[in-house]
Every structure is written in structure tokens, then in C-alpha cells.
N, C-alpha and C positions, 0 to 999 in steps of 0.2 A: 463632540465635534473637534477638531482636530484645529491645533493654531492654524492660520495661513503659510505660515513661513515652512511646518514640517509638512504640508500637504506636500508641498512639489518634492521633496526630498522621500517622500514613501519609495518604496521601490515597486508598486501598482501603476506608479505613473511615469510612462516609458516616452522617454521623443523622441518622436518619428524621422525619417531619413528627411522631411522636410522640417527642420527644427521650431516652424510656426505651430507647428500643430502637435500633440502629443496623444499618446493611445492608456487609456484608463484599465486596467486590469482591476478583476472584479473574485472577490473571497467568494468563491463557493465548494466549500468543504466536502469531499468524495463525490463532487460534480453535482450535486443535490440540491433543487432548485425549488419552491413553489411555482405553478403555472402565478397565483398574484406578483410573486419575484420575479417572475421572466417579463411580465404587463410593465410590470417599474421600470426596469431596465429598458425595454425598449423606448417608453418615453423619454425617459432621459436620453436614451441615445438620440430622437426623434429633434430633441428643442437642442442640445446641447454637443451634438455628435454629426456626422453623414445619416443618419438613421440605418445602421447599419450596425451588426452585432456578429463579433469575430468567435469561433470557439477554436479556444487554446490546443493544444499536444497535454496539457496538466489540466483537462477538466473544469475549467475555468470559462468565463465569458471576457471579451475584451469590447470596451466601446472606441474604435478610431475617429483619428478627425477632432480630436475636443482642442479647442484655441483653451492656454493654459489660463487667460482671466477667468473661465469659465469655471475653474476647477473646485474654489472654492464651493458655491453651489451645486457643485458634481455632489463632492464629499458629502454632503448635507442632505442629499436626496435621498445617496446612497445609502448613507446611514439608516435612515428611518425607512427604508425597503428593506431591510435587512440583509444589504448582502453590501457590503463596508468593499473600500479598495483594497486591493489585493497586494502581494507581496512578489517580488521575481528577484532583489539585489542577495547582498550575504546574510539570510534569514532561511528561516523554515518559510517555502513556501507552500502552496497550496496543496493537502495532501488529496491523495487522489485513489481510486478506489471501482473496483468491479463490482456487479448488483450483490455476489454475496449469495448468501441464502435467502435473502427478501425474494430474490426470483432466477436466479441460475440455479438448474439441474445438477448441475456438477461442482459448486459452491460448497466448500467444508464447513467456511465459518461465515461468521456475520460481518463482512468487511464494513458496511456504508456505518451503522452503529458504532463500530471502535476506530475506525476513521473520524468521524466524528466527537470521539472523544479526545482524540488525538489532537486534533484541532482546535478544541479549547482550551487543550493546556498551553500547547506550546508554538502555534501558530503566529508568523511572526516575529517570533526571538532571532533577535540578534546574534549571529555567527558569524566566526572567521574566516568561513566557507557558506556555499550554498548548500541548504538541506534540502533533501527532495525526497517525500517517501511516497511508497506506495503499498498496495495492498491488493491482494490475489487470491480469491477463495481456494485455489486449490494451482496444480502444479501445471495447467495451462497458460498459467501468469503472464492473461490477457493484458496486463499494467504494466508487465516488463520490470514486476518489483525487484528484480537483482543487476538491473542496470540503473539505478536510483542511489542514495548514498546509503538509506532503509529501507527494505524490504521487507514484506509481510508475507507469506505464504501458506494457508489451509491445508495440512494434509491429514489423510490418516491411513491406520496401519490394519489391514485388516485379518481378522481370523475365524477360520470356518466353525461351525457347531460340528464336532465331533462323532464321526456314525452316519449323519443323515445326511451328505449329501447325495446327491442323484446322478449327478456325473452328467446332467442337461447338455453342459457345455455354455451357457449362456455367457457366464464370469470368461472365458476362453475369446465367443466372440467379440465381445465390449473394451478388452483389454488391449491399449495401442501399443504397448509397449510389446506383447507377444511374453509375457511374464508368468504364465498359466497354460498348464497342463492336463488335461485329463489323463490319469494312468489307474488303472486298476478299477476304475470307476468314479474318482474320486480327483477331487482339483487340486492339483498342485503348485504351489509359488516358488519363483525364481526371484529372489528376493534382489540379487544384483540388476534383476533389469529393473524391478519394481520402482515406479517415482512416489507411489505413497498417494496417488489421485485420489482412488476412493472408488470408480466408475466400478469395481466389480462386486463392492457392495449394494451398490444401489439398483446394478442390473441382476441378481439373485433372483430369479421369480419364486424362488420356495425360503427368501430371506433368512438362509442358513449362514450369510457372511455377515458380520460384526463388526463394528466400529470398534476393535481392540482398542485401538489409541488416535484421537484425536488431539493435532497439536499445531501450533504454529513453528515456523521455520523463520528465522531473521536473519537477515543477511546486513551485511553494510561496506562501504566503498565500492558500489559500482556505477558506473557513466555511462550514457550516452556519448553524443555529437561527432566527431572525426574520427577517435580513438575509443570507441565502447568499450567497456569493461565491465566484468561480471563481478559480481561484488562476492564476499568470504561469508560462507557458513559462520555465524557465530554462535549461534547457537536454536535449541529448541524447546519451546516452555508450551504448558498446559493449557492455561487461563487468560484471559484476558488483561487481567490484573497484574498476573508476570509482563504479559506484554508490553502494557505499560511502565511499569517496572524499570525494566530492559532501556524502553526508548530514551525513560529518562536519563540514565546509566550513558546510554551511549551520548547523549546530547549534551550533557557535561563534561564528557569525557573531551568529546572535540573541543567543545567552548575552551578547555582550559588547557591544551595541549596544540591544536593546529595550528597552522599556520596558515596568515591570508594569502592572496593572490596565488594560491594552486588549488589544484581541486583534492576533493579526500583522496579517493581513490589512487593518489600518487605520494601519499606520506601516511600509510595505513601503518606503516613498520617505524615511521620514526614516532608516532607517540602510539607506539609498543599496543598493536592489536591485539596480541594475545595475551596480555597483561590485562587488558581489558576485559576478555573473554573471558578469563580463571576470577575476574573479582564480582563480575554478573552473575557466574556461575556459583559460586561462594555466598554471595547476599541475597539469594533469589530467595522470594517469599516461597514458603509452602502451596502446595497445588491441593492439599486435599486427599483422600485417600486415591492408595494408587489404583491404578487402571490395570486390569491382566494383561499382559504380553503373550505374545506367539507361542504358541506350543511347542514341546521340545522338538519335535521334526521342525526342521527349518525350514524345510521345501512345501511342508499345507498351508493351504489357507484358513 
């Protein structure tokens, strides 16, 4: 349980434009809730709130209306429903996350899982800046992970089995990008339009397209609010394990280099992003044996 004196200083606990009352933000990591976690919450909001339960833009639950005596007792209910107050000042706060492969179609990887893992290590940590990540199974990045300061994104890279395809056309129609070709029988890739989705492997009905390369994409420095900004490639790793890796990498990087009162995304070049980029890339764990790449025609699938 938390002393009395740091409760009101959490950055979960926000006051409201009426300064009597304060709005409670609530830790739910890749938005993932138990239905008995959402029963707690609402009583708690029920005795101690409007009985009224806000959802965030970051996957989160908020309870408004709590008079701040209350808080204590908030803290304490919250805790043992398991879902602790939440974080929104200059911290990691709550990372957030698409279904993933638990049940999107078009999902590369397992976001809610390494969301999740994300959030136990470093959820919460103290920064110069706000951190805000997210995570996107794949390049429809329904999470908006490259307007975040971390970015996660699903893709892969696909290649046809050799000889057998049919020239159906199915890979043709499934493709948004217009990326594929049927010529001579056979599918051909425009690699420059290609985002690396995935949809024209899974739409294959004779499963002649492969998961060449399955990887993550990380980005970091990009915003929201008045001035969005898309944050920088920085790089592309295998495993999950790089992933994390990576995040740790870049979270110390900021911790020991930014500066408060701006946002990343506007001092990415003064602690030297690409300095960063070449020492991730330098220290990264091994992935394992390599994966095939594209065949020497650039243009098949």
C-alpha cells in the first residue's frame, strides 16, 4: 500500500477542473481486464466515485468525482482488485496494445503477451519525459504505435513456394496496397509499395505464400495532440527478447540524456538518435538461426 502523502503525488491521480474532486486513473496493461476486475472497479466507483467509469484514449479505465479524503481507501481497494492506480505525469505510462494474434485475423504477432511483459518491467518509471508506447500486430497500427514515443509493429515479409503457384489471383485481390501482380501466371511483388502486412499470405487458398520473415518494427519520437508526429524507424528485430532488449536500450537512453519540460519527439537529434540506433544495433542479442529471404527475382512473391 502506498504511504498517504505519495498517493496524491501518483500521476493516476488527476484534479479535476473542479479542484474538490479528482479523477483516479486505473493500471490496465494492453487494456486487459478480468470481467471480477471490472465488478471491483465499478464498486469502488459505486461507494467512492459518481458510480460512473470513464475509458481512456490509452486503454485504461478512469473513476471521476472521488473527493481526495477518499483516496487513501481508493488506493487499498484498488490494490487488492488488482488493477493499482495508474500513471499519466513524466513516467512510462500505460502501455496499450491491439488483440494481436489472440484474435485479430490480420495480427503478425502476439501484442497483449509482450505488452504485458512490458509492463512489468518498466511501468511506471520515472522519466524526463512522458513515455507512451504502444503495440500493433501488423502495419494497420490500429494503436497509432508511431505516433507514441515507442512503437511496436508486426510485420512480415512474404515469399511464394516456387513452381506451384496457380495465378488464382486471390494474393492480388486481398492486397490494399495494389502490390501484386499476376504476370505469366504467377504473383508478382512490388516490393516498393509492399508494407510488409501479411494479408496475402493468409489469403492464399493453396498456402503457397510463407512467412519469409516475421519481425517487429520500433519506432520512437512520435506524438500526438496539436502537432502529431510520426516517429523514426529505428530499427527491426526477430524475437521478442530483442524486443525487449531494444525498449530497455532506448529507456535508458532517454532517462540519461533528455531533457524535461519538452516532449521526445522535439530533441530526438540532440541526444544523437542515431547514435542510439548503431549501439542497439551493435548489442542486440542473437535471434537464432536465420530465417530465408526473398528469392533473387525481387518482383515474386
Amino acid at each position: 500500500m502506498y504511504p498517504e502523502s505519495g498517493i496524491h503525488m501518483k500521476g493516476g491521480v488527476i484534479t479535476e477542473r473542479d479542484p474538490g474532486f479528482i479523477t483516479v486513473r486505473i493500471r490496465a496493461p494492453a487494456g486487459s481486464l478480468t470481467a471480477e476486475q471490472i465488478r471491483g472497479i465499478a464498486a469502488i466507483s459505486k461507494k467512492y466515485g459518481a458510480g460512473t467509469v470513464h475509458c481512456t484514449t490509452r486503454q485504461s479505465l478512469e473513476i471521476p468525482h472521488v473527493r481526495p479524503a477518499s483516496l487513501k481507501r481508493i488506493a487499498a481497494r484498488l490494490e487488492k482488485n488488482g488493477t493499482p492506480i495508474g500513471s499519466e505525469k513524466d513516467e512510462i505510462v500505460n502501455i496499450t496494445s491491439c488483440p494481436g494474434t489472440e484474435r485479430c485475423k490480420f495480427a503478425n504477432i502476439d501484442t497483449i503477451g509482450l505488452a504485458q511483459k512490458i509492463d512489468k518491467k518498466l511501468f511506471g518509471k520515472a522519466m524526463p519525459v512522458k513515455m507512451r508506447i504502444a503495440l500493433s500486430g501488423c502495419p494497420n497500427a490500429c494503436t497509432s504505435p508511431m505516433l507514441n514515443e515507442i512503437g511496436i509493429i508486426g510485420r512480415i515479409r512474404p515469399v511464394r513456394t516456387a513452381g506451384l503457384c496457380t495465378g488464382c489471383g486471390s494474393c492480388v485481390y486481398y492486397c490494399k496496397e495494389e502490390a501484386i501482380k499476376i504476370r505469366n501466371g504467377i504473383s508478382e511483388l512490388d516490393e516498393k509499395k509492399c508494407v510488409l502486412c501479411g494479408m496475402c499470405v493468409t489469403s492464399c487458398s493453396f498456402n503457397l505464400l510463407k512467412e519469409a520473415h516475421t519481425h517487429f518494427l520500433i519506432t520512437v519520437g512520435g506524438r500526438r495532440g496539436r502537432h502529431p508526429k510520426i516517429g523514426r524507424e529505428l530499427l527491426t528485430v526477430e524475437t521478442e527478447d530483442q524486443v525487449l532488449f531494444a525498449i530497455d536500450r532506448i529507456v535508458d537512453w532517454v532517462y540519461r540524456r533528455a531533457w524535461s519540460g519538452r516532449l521526445l519527439s522535439e530533441q530526438l537529434d540532440e541526444i544523437q538518435f542515431e547514435k542510439l540506433r548503431d549501439e542497439i544495433a551493435a548489442t542486440l542479442p542473437k535471434a537464432g538461426p536465420e530465417k530465408p529471404d526473398l528469392p533473387a527475382d525481387k518482383r515474386a512473391l
